[in-house]
C-alpha positions, -999 to +999 in steps of 0.1 A: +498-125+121+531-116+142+535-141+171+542-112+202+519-086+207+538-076+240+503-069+253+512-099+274+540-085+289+526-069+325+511-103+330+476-100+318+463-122+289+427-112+270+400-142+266+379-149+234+358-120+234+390-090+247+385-097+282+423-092+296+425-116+328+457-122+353+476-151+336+479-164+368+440-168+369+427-198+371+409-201+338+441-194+322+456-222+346+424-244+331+435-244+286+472-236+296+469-272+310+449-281+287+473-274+261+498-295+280+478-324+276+473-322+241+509-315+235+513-349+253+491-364+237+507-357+206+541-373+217+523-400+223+506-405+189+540-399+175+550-433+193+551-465+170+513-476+181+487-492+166+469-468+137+437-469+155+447-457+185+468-427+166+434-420+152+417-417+184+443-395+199+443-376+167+405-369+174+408-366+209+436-336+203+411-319+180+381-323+206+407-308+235+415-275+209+378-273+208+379-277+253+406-252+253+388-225+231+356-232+255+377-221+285+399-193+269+363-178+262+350-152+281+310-167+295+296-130+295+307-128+261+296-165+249+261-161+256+235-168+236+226-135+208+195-140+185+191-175+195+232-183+186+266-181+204+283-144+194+312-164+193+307-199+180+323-227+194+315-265+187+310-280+221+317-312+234+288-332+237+275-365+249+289-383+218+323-373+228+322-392+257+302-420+251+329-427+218+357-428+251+334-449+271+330-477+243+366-477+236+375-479+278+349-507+274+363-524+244+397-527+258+389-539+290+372-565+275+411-576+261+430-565+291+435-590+323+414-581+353+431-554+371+440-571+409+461-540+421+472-506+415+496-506+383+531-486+389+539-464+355+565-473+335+580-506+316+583-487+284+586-452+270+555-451+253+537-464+284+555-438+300+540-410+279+502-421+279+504-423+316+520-388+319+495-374+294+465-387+320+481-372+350+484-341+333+447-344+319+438-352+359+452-316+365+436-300+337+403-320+355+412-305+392+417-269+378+387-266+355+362-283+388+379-249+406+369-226+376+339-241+378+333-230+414+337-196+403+321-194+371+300-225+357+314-243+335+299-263+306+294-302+321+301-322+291+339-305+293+345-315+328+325-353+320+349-354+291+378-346+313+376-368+341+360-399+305+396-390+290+417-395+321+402-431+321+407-436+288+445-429+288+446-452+318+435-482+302+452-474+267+484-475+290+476-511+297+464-517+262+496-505+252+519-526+282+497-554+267+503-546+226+546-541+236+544-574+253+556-551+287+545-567+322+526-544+344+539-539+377+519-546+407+523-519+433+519-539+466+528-521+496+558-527+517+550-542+551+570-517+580+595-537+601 
């Protein structure tokens, strides 16, 4: 399989299915972003962590592939042919995001009570997971626009805005496993 195609090259892209789309569009905007997140996400798992949480980023990377091949698939071409999908893609489900629901749950239940709004940062690895959820907050804001356009499936944008969470907390898991104080943002009072 040869990496260029140049059929890419007067800025049009085709979906799952041969639909060729701007690469500006939107859905495009949607698993390009997507892809950022997992690449992120893999930086992150690549950070000296505990195993079990490289194992739930390894999982999470393979259920944000399985996201990304959602969106880079054409609906009108997805639909439903002699009772299955022409082009079948397992979908997140309800599973998905209960599994990241029990783990937010679970650590929180280690973690101190969260008083304030926490500033990013105190350690590279803290660093990372909180990048990777502001990037997985984007990938939430453009797939709610795709969705106002064409529908998009509603476990994808749960599991979005589940994940986001998720890397939140793991960020204080991980402040709290390094032995890194979180800072407090507290506003400055004006003069």
């Amino acid at each position: 399989m040869k990496i260029y195609t140049k059929k890419g090259d007067k800025g049009n892209t085709s979906l799952f299915g041969g639909t060729r789309i701007p690469k500006h569009h939107v859905r495009i905007e949607s698993y390009g972003t997507i892809d950022e997140l997992n690449a992120y996400i893999g930086l992150l798992r690549d950070q000296d962590i505990d195993e079990k949480f490289k194992k739930q980023l390894y999982d999470i990377q393979h259920q944000l592939f399985t996201i990304g091949a959602e969106l880079a698939t054409d609906p009108k071409k997805a639909q439903l042919k002699n009772g299955k999908e022409r082009l079948a893609i397992e979908k997140i489900q309800t599973k998905e995001i209960e599994f990241l629901e029990q783990q937010i749950d679970q650590m929180t239940e280690e973690l101190p009570e969260m008083t304030h709004f926490i500033l990013p940062g105190g350690h590279t690895t803290v660093s990372y997971c909180h990048i990777a959820r502001c990037v997985c907050r984007r990938a939430e804001r453009l797939t709610t626009a795709l969705n106002e356009i064409e529908p998009t499936d509603e476990f994808v944008l749960q599991y979005l805005n589940r994940l986001s969470d998720y890397l939140f907390v793991l960020a204080r898991m991980l402040s709290k496993n390094l032995k890194v104080e979180e800072v407090k943002w507290i506003p400055k009072k004006s003069s």
